[in-house]
C-alpha positions in Angstrom: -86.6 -87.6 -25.4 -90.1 -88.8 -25.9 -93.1 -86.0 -27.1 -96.2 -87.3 -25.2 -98.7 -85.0 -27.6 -102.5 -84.5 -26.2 -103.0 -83.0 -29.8 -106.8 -81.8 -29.2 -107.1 -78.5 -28.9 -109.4 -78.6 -26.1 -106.8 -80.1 -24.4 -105.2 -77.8 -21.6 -102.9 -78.7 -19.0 -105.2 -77.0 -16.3 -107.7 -79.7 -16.7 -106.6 -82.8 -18.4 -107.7 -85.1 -14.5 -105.9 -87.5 -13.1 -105.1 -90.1 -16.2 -102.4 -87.8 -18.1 -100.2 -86.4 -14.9 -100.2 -90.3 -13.9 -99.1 -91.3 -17.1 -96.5 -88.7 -17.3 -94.9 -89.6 -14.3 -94.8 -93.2 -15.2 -93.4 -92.5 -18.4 -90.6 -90.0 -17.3 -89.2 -93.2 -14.8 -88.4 -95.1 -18.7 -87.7 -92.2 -21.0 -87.1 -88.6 -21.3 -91.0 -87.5 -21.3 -91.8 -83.9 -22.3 -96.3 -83.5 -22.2 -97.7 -81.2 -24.8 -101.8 -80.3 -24.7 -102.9 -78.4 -27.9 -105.0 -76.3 -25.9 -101.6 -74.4 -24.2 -100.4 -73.9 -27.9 -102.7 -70.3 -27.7 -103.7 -69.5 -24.1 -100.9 -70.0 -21.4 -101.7 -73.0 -20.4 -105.3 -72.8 -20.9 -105.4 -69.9 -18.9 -107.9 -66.9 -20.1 -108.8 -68.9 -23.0 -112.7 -69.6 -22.7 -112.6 -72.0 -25.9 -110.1 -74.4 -24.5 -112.6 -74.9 -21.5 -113.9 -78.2 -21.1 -117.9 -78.0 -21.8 -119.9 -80.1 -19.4 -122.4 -82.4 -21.2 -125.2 -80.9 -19.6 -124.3 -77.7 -21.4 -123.1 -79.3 -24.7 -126.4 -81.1 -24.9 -128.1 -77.8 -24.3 -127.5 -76.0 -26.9 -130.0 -74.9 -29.2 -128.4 -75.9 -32.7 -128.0 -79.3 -31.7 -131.6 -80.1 -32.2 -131.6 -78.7 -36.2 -129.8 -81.3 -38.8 -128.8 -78.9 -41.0 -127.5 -76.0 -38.4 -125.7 -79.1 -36.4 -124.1 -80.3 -39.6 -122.5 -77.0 -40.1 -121.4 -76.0 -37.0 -119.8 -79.9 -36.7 -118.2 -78.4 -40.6 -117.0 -75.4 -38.6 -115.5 -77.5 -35.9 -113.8 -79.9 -38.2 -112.1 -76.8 -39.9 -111.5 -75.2 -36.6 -109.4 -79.2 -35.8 -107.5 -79.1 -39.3 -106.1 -75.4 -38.6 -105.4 -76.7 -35.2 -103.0 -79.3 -36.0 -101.2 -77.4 -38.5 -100.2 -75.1 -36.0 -99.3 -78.1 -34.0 -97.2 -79.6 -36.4 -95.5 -76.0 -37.2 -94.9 -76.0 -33.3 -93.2 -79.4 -32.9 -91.3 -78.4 -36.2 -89.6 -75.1 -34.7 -89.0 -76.7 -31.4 -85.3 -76.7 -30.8 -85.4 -80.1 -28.4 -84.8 -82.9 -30.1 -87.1 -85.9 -30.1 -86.7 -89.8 -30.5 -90.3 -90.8 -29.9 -93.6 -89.2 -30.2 -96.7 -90.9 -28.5 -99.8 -89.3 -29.4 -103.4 -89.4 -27.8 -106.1 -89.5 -30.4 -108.1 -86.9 -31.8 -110.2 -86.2 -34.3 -108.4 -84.5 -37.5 -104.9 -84.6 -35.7 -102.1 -86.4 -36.8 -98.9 -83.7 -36.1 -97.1 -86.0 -34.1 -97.3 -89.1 -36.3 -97.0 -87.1 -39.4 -93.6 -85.4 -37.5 -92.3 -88.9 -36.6 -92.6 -90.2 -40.2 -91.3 -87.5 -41.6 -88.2 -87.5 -39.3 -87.6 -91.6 -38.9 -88.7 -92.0 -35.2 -91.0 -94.5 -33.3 -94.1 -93.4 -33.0 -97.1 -94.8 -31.1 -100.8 -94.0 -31.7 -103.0 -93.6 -28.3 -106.2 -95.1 -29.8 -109.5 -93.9 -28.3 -112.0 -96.2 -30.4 -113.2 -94.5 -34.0 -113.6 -91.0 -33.3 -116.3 -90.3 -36.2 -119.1 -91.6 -34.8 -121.5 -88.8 -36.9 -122.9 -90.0 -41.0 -122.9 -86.3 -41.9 -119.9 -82.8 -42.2 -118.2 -81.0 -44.9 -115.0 -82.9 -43.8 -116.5 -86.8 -43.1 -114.9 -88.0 -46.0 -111.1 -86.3 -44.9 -111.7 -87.6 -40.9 -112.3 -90.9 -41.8 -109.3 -91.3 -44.2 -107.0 -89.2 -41.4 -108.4 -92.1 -38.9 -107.4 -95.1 -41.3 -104.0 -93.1 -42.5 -102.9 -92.7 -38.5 -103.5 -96.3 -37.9 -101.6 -97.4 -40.7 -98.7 -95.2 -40.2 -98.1 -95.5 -36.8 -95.7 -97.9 -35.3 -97.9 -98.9 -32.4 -101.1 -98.6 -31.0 -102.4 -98.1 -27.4 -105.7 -99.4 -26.6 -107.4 -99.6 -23.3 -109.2 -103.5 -23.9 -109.1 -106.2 -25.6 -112.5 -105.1 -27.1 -110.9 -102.2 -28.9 -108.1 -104.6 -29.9 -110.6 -106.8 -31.6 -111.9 -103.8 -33.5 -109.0 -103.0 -35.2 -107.7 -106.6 -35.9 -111.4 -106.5 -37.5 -110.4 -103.3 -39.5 -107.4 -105.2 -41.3 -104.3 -103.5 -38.6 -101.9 -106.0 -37.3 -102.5 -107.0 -34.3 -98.7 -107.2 -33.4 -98.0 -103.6 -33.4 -101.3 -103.4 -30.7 -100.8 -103.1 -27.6 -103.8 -103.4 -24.5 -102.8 -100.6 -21.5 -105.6 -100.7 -19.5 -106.7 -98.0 -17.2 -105.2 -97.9 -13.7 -105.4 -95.7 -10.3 -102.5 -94.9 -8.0 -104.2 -96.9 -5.0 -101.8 -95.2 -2.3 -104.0 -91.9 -3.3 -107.7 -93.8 -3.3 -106.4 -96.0 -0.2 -109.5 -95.9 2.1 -110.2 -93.7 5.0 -112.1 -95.7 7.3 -111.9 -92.0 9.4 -112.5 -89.7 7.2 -115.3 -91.9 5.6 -117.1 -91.8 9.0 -117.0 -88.3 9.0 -118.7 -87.8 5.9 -120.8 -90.3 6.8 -122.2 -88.4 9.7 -122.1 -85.1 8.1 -124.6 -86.9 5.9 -126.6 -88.1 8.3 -126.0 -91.7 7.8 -125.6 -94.1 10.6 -122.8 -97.0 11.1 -125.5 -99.8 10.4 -127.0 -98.4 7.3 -124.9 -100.0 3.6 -124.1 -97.5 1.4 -124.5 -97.5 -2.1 -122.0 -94.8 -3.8 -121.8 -93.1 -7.6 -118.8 -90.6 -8.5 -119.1 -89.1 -12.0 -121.1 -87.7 -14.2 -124.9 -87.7 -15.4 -123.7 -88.4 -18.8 -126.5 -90.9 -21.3 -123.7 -92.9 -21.4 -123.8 -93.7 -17.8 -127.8 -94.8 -17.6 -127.8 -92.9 -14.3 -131.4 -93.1 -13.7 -130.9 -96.8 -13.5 -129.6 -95.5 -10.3 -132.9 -94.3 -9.2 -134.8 -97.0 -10.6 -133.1 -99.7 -8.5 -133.4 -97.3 -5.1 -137.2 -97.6 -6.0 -137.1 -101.3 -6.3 -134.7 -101.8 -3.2 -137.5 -100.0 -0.8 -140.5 -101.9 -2.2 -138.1 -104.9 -1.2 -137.8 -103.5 2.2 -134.1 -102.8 1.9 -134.7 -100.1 4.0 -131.2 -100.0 5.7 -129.6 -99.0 2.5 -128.9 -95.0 1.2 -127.3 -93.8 -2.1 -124.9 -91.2 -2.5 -124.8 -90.0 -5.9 -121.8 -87.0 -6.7 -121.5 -85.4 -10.3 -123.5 -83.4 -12.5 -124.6 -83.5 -16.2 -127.1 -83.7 -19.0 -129.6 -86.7 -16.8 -129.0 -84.9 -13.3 -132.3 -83.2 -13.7 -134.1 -86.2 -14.8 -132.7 -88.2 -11.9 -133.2 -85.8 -9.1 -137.5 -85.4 -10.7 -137.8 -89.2 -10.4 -136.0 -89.3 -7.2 -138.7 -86.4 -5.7 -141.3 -88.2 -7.5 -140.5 -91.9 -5.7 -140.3 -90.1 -2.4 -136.8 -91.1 -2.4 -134.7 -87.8 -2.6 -133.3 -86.4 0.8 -133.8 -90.0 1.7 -132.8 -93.2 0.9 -131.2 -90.9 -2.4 -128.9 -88.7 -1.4 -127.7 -86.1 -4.7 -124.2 -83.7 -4.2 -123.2 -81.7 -6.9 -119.6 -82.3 -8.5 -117.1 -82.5 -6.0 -113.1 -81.1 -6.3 -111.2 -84.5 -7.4 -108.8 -84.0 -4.4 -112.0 -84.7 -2.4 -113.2 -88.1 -4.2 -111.2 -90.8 -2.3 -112.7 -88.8 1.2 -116.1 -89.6 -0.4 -115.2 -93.2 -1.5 -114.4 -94.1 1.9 -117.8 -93.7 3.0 -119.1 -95.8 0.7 -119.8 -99.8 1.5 -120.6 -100.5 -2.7 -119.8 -98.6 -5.3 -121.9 -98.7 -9.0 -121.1 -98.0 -12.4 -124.6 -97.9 -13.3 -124.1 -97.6 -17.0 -121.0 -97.3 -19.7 -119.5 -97.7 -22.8 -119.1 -101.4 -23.9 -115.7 -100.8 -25.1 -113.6 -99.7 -22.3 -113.9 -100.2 -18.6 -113.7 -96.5 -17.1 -111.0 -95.5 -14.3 -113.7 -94.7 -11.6 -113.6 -98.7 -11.6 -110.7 -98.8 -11.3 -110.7 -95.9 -7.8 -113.7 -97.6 -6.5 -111.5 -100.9 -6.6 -108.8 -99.0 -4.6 -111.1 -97.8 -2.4 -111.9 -101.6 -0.8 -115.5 -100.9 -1.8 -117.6 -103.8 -3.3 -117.9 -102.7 -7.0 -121.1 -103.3 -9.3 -120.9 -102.8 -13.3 -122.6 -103.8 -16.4 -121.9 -106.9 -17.8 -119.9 -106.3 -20.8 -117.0 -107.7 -21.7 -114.6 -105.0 -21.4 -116.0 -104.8 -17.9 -115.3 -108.1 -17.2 -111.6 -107.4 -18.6 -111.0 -106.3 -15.3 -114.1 -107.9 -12.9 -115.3 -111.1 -12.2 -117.6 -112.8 -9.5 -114.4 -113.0 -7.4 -113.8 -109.4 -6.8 -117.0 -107.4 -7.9 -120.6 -107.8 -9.2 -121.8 -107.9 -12.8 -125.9 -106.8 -13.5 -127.8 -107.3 -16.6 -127.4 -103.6 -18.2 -130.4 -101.5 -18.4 -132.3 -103.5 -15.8 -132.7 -102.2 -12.6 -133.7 -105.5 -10.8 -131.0 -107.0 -11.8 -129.1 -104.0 -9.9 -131.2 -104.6 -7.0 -130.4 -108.3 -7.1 -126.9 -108.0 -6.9 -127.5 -105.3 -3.7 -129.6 -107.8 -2.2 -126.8 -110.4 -2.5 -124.3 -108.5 -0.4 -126.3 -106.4 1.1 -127.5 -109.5 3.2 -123.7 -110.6 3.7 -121.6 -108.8 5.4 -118.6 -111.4 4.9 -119.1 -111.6 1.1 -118.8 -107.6 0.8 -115.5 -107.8 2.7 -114.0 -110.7 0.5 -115.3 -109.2 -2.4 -113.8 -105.6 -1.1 -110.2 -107.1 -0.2 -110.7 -108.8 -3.5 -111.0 -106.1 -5.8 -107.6 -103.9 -3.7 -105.5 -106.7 -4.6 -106.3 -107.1 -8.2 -105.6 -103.0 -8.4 -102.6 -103.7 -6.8 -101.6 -107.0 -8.6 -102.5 -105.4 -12.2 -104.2 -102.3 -12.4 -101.5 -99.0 -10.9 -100.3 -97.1 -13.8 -96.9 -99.1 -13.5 -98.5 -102.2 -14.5 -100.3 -100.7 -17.4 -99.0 -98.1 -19.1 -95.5 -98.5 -17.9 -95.3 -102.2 -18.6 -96.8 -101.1 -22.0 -93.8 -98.6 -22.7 -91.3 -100.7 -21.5 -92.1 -103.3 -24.0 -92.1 -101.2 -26.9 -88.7 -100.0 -25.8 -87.3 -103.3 -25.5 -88.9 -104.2 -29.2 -87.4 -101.0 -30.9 -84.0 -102.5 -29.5 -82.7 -98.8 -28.7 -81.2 -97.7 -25.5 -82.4 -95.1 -23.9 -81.3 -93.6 -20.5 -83.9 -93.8 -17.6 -84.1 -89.7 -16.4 
């Protein structure tokens, strides 16, 4: 049996998305797969237990101690401590657990390393779910014992998961063999984000929008991260193009929603050509998708290409991201379109560009569905991934 450990302790199985259950599943076809989330370890399953609620970033921005040094260095202290007492009781819990593991795969978090501590300990595999270097602050009482925990979990794990080639890099860089690295990029389960031409003409005309107008769709959050008034920006310089057969439906909440919906009253776009929903139930996303024509990442990390790529590819929408290379990991000018980031003419060039071709949206659509489909379901990424660490620790283990 394989331990699949979410060790944060926000982590709880009430709200881990879409990712983690996927994964799961995929992993329980190769091996024995029991999934563990810190956050159920006090709680019942997250349950009645307020401080294993995921915070939005709107409200985690919010707060008032976040804008003093000194009070934000202790309460990140506090947090720190509140992570190392965590994972003690995780390892105490894996310790008097009466199943019997042969592998433990754990998910990165800061200031927990129960599982591949356990797995040393006891003389099984173990394989380190990298999510790029999780102390990303200069200043805590515990800097000093999170960075060493980071380098220590990379050393001492068998194997490590990462979701590029970019974060591959990084660690090569950082003196790990790259042998023991492995690149399991994220996926979708396409029969799920399959598209709805019906249902997408519903919405549509619930919205208001007609069968001749391109839409121009955004599912996620108002994070920094995610430049989302680049969004607004490009709607602006799309009208004074006299695009004006194009709307935007943006879906999500978050720290920038504000910002974004002031601009958009301010441009005379909102209720418009700018069309803003609050956060929708995920069971509801691929309905949404399916009304959408082009689909935008308007902003991201330059490390990892994010899974609503990946569902916007699924959903046989034309897909727009920043040029970065972990983006172009996964799209090229074959299937999708790549914009300067930060530059919101270069967004509006791209629209143009298929905006104006109906024939190149639907190659580039039926494109990006078949490169899902050829590389990027959860089978081809993380199972492919797990199979070929099985076959390399040469042990045989009975598909469940």
């Amino acid at each position: 049996m394989m331990l699949y450990l979410i060790s944060g302790r926000s982590a709880t199985s009430n709200c881990i998305g879409r990712k983690i259950p996927e994964v799961t599943i995929v992993m329980n076809q190769l091996i024995s797969t029991e999934l563990l989330c810190g956050g159920d370890l006090k709680g019942g399953n997250g349950q009645g237990s307020e401080s294993h609620k995921m915070m939005s970033a709107a409200e985690y921005h919010a707060k008032w101690y976040r804008k003093n040094a000194f009070i934000n260095l202790l309460t990140r202290s506090v947090s720190e401590l509140k992570d190392m007492f965590h994972n003690y009781e995780t390892y105490k819990y894996i310790s008097q657990s009466d199943k019997k593991y042969d592998m433990i795969w754990e998910r990165s978090s800061r200031l927990h390393w129960a599982g591949i501590f356990y797995a040393n300990k006891h003389g099984i595999p173990c394989v380190l779910e990298w999510k790029d270097s999780l102390i990303t602050y200069r200043y805590s009482l515990f800097h000093c014992v999170a960075t060493r925990m980071e380098r220590w979990k990379n050393k001492n794990s068998d194997f490590i998961i990462v979701e590029s080639q970019v974060l591959k890099d990084m660690l090569i860089k950082e003196g790990i063999n790259g042998g023991k690295i492995y690149i399991a990029y994220n996926a979708v389960n396409p029969e799920e984000f399959h598209k709805n031409t019906t249902q997408g003409s519903i919405i549509r005309h619930q919205l208001g929008i007609s069968s001749n107008e391109i839409v121009v769709g955004y599912v996620g959050s108002y994070a920094f991260y995610h430049d989302s008034i680049r969004m607004i920006l490009a709607a602006s310089v799309m009208r004074s193009r006299g695009k004006n057969n194009v709307r935007w439906i943006l879906i999500g909440s978050g720290k920038d929603e504000k910002q974004c919906r002031d601009l958009a009253v301010k441009e005379g776009l909102y209720g418009k050509e700018v069309l803003m929903i609050p956060q929708i139930d995920k069971y509801l996303v691929p309905q949404y998708l399916s009304a959408m024509d082009i689909t935008i990442l308007p902003g991201s990390t330059d490390i990892i290409c994010p899974i609503k790529v990946m569902e916007y590819m699924a959903a046989k929408s034309v897909v727009l991201v920043p040029d970065f290379a972990c983006n172009r990991e996964v799209i090229n000018e074959n299937n999708g379109l790549l914009f300067k980031p930060f530059n919101e003419n270069s967004i509006a060039d791209a629209l143009c560009k298929v905006c104006d071709d109906a024939s190149l949206r639907e190659k580039l659509a039926e494109n990006a569905y078949k490169t899902v489909i050829e590389h990027f379901t959860w089978d081809k990424t993380y199972g492919d991934v797990l199979k070929n660490i099985l076959d390399k620790l040469e042990r045989n283990y009975s598909l469940d």
